[in-house]
N, CA and C atoms as an extended XYZ file, in Angstrom:
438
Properties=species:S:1:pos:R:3:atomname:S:1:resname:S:1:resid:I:1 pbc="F F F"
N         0.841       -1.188        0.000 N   UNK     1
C         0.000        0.000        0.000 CA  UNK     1
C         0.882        1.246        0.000 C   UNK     1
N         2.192        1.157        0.666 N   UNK     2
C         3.009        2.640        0.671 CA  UNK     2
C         3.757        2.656       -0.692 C   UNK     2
N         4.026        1.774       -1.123 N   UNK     3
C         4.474        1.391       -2.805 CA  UNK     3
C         3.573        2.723       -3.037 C   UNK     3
N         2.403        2.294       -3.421 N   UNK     4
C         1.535        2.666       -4.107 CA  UNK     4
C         1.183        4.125       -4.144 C   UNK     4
N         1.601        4.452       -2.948 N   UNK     5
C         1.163        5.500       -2.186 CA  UNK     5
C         2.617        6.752       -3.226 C   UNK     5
N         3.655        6.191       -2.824 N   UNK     6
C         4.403        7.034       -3.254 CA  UNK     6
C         5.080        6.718       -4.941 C   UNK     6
N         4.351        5.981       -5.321 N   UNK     7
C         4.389        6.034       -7.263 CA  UNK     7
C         3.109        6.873       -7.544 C   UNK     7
N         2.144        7.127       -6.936 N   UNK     8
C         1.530        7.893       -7.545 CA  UNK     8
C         1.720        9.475       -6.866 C   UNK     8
N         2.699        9.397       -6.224 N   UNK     9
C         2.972       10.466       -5.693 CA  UNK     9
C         4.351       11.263       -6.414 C   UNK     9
N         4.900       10.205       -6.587 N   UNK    10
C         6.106       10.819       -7.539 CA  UNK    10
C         5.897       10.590       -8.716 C   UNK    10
N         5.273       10.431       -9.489 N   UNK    11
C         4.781       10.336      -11.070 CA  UNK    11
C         3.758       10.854      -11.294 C   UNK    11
N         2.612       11.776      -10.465 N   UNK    12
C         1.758       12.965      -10.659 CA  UNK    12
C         2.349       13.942      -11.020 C   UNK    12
N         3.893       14.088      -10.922 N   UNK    13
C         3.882       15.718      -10.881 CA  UNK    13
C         4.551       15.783      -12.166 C   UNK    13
N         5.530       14.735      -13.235 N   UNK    14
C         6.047       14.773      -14.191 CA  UNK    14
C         4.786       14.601      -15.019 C   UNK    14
N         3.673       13.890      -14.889 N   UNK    15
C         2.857       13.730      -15.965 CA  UNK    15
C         2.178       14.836      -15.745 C   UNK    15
N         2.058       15.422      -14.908 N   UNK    16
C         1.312       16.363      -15.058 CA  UNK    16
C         1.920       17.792      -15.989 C   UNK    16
N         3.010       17.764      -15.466 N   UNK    17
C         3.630       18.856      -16.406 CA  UNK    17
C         4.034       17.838      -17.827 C   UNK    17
N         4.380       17.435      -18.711 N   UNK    18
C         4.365       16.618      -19.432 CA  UNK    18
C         3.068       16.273      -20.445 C   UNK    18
N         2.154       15.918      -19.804 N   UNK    19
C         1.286       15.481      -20.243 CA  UNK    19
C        -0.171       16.706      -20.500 C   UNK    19
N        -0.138       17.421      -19.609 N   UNK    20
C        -1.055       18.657      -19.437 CA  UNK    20
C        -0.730       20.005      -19.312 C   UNK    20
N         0.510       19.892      -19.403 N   UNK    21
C         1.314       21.217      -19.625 CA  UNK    21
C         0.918       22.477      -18.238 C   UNK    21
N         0.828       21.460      -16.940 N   UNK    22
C         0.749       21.988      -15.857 CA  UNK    22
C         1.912       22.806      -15.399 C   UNK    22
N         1.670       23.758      -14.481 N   UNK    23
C         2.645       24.710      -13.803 CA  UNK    23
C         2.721       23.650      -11.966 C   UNK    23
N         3.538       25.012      -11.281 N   UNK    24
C         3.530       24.504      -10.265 CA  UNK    24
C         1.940       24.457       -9.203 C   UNK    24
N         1.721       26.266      -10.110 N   UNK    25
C        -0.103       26.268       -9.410 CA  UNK    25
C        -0.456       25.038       -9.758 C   UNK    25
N        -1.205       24.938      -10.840 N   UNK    26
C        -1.759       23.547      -11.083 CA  UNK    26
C        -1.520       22.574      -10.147 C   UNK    26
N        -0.364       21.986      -10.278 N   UNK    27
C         0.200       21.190       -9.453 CA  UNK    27
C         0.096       20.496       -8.090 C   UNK    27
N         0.269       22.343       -7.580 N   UNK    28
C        -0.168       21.938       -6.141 CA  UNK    28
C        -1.802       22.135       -5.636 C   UNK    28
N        -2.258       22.420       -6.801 N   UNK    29
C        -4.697       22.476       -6.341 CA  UNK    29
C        -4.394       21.200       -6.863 C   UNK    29
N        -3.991       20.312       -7.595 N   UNK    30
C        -4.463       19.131       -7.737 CA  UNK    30
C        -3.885       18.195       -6.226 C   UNK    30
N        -2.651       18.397       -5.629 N   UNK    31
C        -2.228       17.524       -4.398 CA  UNK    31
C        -3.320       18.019       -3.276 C   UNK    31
N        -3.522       19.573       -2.849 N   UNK    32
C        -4.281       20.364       -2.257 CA  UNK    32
C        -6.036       19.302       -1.844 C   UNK    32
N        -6.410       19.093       -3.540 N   UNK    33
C        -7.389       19.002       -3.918 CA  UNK    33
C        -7.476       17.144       -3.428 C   UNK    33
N        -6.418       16.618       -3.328 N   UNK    34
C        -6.159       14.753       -3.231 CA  UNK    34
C        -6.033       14.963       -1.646 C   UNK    34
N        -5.221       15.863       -0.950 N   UNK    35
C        -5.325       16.078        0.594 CA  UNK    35
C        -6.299       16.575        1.461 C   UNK    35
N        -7.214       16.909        0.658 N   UNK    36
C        -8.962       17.151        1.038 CA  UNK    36
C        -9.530       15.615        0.964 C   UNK    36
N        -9.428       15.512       -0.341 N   UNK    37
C       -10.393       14.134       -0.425 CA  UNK    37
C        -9.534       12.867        0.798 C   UNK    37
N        -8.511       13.198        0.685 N   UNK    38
C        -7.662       11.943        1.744 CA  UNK    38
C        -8.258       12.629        3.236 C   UNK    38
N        -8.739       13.724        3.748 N   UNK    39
C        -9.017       14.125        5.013 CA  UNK    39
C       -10.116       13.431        5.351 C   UNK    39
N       -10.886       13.751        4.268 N   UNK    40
C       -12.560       13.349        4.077 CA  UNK    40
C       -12.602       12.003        4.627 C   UNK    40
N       -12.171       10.979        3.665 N   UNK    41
C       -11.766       10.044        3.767 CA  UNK    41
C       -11.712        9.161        5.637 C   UNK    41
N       -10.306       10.110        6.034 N   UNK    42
C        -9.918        9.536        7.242 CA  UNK    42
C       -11.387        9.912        8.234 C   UNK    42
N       -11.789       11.518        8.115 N   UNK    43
C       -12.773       11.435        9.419 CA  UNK    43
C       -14.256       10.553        9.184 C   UNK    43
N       -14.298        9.819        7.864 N   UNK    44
C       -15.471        9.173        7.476 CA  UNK    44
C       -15.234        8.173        8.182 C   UNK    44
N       -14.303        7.390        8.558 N   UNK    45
C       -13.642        5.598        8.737 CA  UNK    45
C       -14.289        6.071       10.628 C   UNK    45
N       -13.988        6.633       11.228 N   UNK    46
C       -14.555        6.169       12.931 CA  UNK    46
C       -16.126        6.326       12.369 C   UNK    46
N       -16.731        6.956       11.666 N   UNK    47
C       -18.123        6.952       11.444 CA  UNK    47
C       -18.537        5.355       11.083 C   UNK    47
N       -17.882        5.220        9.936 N   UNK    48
C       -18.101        3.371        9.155 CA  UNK    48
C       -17.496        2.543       10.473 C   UNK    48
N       -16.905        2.868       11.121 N   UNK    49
C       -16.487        1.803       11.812 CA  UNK    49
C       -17.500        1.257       13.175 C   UNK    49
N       -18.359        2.529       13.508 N   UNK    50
C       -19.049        2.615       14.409 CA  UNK    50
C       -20.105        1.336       13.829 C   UNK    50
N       -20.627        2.302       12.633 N   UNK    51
C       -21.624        1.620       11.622 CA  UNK    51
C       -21.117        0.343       11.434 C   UNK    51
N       -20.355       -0.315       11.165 N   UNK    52
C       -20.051       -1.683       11.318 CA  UNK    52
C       -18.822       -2.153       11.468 C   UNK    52
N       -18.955       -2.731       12.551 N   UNK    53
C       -17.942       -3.107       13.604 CA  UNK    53
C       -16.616       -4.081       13.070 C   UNK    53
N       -16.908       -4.758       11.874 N   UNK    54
C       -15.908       -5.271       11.623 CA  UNK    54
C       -15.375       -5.094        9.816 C   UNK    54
N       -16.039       -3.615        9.746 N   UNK    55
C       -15.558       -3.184        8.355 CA  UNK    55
C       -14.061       -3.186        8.329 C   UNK    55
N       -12.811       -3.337        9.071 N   UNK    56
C       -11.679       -2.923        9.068 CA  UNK    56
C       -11.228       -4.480        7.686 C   UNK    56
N       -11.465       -5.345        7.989 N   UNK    57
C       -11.324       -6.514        6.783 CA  UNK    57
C       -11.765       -6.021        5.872 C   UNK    57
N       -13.170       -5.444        5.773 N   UNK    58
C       -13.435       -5.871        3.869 CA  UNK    58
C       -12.782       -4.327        3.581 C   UNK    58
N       -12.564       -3.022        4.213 N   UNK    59
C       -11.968       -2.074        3.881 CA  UNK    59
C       -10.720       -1.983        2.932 C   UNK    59
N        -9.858       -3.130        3.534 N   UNK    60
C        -8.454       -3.598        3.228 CA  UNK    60
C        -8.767       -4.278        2.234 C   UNK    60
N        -9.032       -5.248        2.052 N   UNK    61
C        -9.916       -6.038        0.617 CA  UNK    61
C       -10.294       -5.291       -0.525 C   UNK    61
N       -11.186       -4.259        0.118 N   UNK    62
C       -11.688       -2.996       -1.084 CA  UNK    62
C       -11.069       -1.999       -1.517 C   UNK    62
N       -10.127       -1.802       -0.416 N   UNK    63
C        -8.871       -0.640       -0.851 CA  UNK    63
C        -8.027       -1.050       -1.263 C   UNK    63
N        -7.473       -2.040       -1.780 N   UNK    64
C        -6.479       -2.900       -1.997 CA  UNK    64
C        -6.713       -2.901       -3.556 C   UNK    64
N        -8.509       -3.442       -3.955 N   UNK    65
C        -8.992       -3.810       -4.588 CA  UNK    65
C        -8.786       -2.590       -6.060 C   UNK    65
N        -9.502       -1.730       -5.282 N   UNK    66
C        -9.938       -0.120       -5.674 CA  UNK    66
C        -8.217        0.522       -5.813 C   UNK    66
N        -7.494        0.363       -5.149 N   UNK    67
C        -6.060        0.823       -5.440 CA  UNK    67
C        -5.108        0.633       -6.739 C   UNK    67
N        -5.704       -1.495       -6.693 N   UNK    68
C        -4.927       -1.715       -7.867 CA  UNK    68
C        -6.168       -1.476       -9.456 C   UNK    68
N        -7.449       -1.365       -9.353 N   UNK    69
C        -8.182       -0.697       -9.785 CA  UNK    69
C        -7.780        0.473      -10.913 C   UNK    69
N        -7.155        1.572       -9.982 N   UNK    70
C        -6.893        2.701      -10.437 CA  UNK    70
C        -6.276        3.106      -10.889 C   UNK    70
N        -5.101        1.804      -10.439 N   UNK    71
C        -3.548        1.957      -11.514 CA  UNK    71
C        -3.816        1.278      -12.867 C   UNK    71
N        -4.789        0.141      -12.989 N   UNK    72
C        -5.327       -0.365      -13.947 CA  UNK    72
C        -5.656        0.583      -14.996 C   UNK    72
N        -6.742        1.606      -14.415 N   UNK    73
C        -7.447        2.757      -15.383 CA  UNK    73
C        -5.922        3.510      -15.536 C   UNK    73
N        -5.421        4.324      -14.927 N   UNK    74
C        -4.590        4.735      -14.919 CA  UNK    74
C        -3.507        4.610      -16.319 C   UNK    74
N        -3.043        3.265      -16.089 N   UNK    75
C        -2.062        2.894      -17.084 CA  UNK    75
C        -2.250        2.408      -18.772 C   UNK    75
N        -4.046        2.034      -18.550 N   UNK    76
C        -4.287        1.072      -19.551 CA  UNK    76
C        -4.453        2.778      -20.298 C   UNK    76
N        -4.749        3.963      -20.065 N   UNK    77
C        -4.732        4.906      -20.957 CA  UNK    77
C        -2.999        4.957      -21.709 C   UNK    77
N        -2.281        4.984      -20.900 N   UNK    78
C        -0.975        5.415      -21.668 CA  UNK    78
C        -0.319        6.772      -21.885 C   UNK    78
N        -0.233        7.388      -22.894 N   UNK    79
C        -0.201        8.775      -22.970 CA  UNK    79
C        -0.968        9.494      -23.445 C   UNK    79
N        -1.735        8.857      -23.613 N   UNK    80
C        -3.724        9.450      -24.365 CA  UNK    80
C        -4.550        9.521      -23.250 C   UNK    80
N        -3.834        9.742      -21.911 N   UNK    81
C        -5.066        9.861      -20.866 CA  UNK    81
C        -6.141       11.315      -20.600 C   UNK    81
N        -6.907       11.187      -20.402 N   UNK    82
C        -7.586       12.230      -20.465 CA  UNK    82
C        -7.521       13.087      -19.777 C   UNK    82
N        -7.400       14.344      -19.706 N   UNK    83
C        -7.531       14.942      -17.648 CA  UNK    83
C        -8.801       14.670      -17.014 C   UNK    83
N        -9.831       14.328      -17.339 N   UNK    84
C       -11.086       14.228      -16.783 CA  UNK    84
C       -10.711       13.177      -15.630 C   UNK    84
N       -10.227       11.522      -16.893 N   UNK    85
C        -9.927       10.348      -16.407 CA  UNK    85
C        -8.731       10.202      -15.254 C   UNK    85
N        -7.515       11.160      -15.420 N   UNK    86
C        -6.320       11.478      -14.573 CA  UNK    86
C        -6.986       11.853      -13.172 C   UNK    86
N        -7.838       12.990      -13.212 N   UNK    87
C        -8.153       13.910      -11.823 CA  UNK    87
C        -9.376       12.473      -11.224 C   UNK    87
N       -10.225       11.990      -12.127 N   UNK    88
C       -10.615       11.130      -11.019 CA  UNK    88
C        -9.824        9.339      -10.579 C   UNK    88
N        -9.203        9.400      -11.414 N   UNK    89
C        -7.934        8.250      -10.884 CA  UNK    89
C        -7.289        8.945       -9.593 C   UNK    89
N        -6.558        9.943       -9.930 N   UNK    90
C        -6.098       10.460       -8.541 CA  UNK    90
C        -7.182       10.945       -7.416 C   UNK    90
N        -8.275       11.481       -7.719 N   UNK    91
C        -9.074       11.544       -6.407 CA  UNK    91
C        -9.611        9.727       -6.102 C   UNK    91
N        -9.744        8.799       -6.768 N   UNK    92
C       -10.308        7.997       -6.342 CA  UNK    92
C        -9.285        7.064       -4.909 C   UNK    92
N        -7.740        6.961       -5.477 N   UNK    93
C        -6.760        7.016       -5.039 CA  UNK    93
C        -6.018        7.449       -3.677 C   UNK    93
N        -6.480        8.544       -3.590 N   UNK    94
C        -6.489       10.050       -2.431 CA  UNK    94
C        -7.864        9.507       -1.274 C   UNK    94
N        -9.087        8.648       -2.089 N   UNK    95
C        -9.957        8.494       -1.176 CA  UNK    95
C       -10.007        6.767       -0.913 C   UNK    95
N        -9.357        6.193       -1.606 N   UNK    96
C        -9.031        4.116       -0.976 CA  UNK    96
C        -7.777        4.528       -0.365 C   UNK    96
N        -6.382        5.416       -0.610 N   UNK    97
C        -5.103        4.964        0.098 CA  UNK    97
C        -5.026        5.095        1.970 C   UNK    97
N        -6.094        6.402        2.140 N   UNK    98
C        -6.200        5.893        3.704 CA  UNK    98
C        -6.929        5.174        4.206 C   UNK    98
N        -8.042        4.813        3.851 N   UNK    99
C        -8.921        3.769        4.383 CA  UNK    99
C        -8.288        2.416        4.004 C   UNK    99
N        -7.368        1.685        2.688 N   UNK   100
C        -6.901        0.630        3.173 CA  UNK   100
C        -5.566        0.708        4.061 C   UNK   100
N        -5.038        1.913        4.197 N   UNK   101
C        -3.838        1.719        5.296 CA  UNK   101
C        -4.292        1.835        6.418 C   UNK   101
N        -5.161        2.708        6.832 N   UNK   102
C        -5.675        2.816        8.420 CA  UNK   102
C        -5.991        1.440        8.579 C   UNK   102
N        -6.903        0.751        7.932 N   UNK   103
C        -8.102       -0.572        8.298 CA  UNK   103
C        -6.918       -1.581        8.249 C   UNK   103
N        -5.949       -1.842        7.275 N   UNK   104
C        -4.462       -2.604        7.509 CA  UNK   104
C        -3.710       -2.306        8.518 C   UNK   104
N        -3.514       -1.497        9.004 N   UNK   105
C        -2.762       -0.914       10.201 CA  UNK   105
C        -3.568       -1.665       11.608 C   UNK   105
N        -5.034       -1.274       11.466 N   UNK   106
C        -5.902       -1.493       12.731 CA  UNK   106
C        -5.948       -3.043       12.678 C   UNK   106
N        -6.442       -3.757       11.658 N   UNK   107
C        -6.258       -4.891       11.844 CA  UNK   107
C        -5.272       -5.814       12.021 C   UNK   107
N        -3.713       -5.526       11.771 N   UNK   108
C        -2.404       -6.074       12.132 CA  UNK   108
C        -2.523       -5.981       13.453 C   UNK   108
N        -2.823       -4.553       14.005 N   UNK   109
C        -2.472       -4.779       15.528 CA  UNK   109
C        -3.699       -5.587       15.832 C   UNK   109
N        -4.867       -5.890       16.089 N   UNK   110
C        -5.691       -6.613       16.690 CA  UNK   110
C        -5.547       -8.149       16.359 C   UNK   110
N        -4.940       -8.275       15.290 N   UNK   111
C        -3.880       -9.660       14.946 CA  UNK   111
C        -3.016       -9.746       15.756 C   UNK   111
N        -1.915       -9.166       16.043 N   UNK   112
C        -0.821       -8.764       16.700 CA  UNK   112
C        -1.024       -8.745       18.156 C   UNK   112
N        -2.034       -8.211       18.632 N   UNK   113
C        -2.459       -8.326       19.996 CA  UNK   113
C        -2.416       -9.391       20.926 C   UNK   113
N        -3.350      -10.241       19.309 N   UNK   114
C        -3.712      -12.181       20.151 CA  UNK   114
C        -2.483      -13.078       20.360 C   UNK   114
N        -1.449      -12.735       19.116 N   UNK   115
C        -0.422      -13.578       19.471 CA  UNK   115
C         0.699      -13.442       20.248 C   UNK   115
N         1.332      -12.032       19.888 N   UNK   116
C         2.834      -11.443       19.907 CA  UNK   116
C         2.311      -10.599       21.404 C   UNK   116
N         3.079      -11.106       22.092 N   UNK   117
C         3.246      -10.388       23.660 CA  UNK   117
C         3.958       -8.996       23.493 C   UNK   117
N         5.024       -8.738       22.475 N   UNK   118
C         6.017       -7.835       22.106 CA  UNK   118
C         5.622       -6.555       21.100 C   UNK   118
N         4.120       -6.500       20.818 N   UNK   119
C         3.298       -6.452       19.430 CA  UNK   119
C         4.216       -4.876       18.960 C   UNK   119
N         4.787       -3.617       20.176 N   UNK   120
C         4.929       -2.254       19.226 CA  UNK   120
C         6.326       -2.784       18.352 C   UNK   120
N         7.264       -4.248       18.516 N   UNK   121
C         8.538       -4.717       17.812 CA  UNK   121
C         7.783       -4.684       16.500 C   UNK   121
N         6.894       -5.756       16.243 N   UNK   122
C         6.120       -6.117       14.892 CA  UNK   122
C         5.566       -5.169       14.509 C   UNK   122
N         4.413       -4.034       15.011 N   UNK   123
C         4.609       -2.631       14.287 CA  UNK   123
C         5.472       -1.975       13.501 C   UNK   123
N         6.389       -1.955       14.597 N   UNK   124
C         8.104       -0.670       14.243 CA  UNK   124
C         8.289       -1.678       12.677 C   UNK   124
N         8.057       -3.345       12.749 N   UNK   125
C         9.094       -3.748       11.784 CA  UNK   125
C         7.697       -3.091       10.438 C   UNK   125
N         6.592       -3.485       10.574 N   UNK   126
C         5.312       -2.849        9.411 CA  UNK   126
C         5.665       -1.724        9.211 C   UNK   126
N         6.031       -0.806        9.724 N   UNK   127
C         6.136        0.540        9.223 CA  UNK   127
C         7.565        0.942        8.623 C   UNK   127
N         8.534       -0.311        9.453 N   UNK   128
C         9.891       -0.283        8.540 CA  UNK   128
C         9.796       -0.567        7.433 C   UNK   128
N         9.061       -1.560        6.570 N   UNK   129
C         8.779       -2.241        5.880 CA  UNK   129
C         7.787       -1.128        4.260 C   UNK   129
N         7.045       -0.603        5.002 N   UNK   130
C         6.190        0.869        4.632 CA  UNK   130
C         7.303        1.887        3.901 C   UNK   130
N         8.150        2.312        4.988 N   UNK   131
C         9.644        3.176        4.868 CA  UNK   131
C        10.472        2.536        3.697 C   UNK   131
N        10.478        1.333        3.516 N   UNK   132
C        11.279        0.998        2.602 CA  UNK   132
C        10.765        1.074        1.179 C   UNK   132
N         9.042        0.658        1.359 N   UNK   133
C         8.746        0.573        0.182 CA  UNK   133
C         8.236        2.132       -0.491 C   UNK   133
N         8.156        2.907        0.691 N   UNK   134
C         8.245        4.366       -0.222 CA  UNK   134
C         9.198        5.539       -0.732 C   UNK   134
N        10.481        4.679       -0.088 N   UNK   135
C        12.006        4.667       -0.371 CA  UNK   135
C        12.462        4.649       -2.139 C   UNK   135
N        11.505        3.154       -2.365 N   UNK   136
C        12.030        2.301       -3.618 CA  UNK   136
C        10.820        3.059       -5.208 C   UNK   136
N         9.815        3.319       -4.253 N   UNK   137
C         8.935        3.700       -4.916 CA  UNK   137
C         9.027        4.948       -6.100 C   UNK   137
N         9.691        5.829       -5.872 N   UNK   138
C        10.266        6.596       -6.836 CA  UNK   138
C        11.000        6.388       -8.045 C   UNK   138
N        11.837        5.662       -7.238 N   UNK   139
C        13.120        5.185       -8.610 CA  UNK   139
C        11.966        3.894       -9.249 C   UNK   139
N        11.241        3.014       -8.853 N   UNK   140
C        10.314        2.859      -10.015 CA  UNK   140
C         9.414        3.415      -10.912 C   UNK   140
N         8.807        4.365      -10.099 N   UNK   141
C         7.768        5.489      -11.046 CA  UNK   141
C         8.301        6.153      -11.703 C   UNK   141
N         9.844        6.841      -11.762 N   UNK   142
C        10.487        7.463      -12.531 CA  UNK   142
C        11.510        6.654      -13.644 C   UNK   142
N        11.479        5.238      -13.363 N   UNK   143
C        12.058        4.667      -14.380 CA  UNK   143
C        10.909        3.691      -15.401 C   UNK   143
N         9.465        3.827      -14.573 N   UNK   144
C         8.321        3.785      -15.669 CA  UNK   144
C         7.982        4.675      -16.287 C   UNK   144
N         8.502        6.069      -16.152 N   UNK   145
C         8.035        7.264      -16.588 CA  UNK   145
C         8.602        7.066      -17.649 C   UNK   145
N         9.379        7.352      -17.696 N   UNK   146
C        10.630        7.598      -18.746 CA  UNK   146
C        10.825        6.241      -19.413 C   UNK   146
């Protein structure tokens, strides 16, 4: 999920100038505009969660789902993508990447709880793991770019 998180984070901003002949304004109302919908997003999940108690599984399932989804639409355009099709790939994106990391996050630890006596070690190592893959994530999006 942090893969994901940071290829479409570092390959928005070359296609965008590239492809749509965006500035930096542009640029930053479209991240602006993905960090709204990602807010939205997060304060909706204690609401759904209230509403059903064990949405944190199919969340992860559906965001997972809906993530690789978008890279699907995303890619199967090519360099003929539309901006219509771009801005709602990236808002759709902006609104599955926190709900499947929160609901993955929440459910590791309540996994983590039952077995591992030690559980914040196995965290630290998930989020090491996160760190690495949004490390690597660039030098792939920029060597798919190009």
């Amino acid at each position: 999920i942090a893969f994901s998180f940071s290829v479409i984070e570092t390959i928005s901003v070359p296609l965008c100038i590239a492809y749509y002949d965006w500035g930096v304004l542009e640029t930053n109302l479209l991240f602006a505009a993905g960090a709204l919908v990602n807010l939205v997003t997060l304060l909706a999940l204690p609401w759904a969660s209230r509403l059903l108690p064990s949405i944190d599984r199919w969340l992860v399932l559906i965001g997972c789902y809906l993530l690789l989804g978008t890279f699907a639409l995303l890619a199967a355009w090519g360099k003929a993508l539309p901006l219509p099709m771009f801005v709602i790939g990236f808002a759709s994106f902006n609104a599955n990447f926190p709900a499947a990391r929160t609901s993955l996050v929440t459910l590791y630890s309540k996994l983590m709880d039952k077995w591992v006596s030690n559980m914040a070690t196995y965290m630290g190592y998930m989020m090491s793991m996160a760190a690495i893959a949004r490390i690597g994530g660039p030098f792939f999006a920029t060597q798919t770019f190009h």
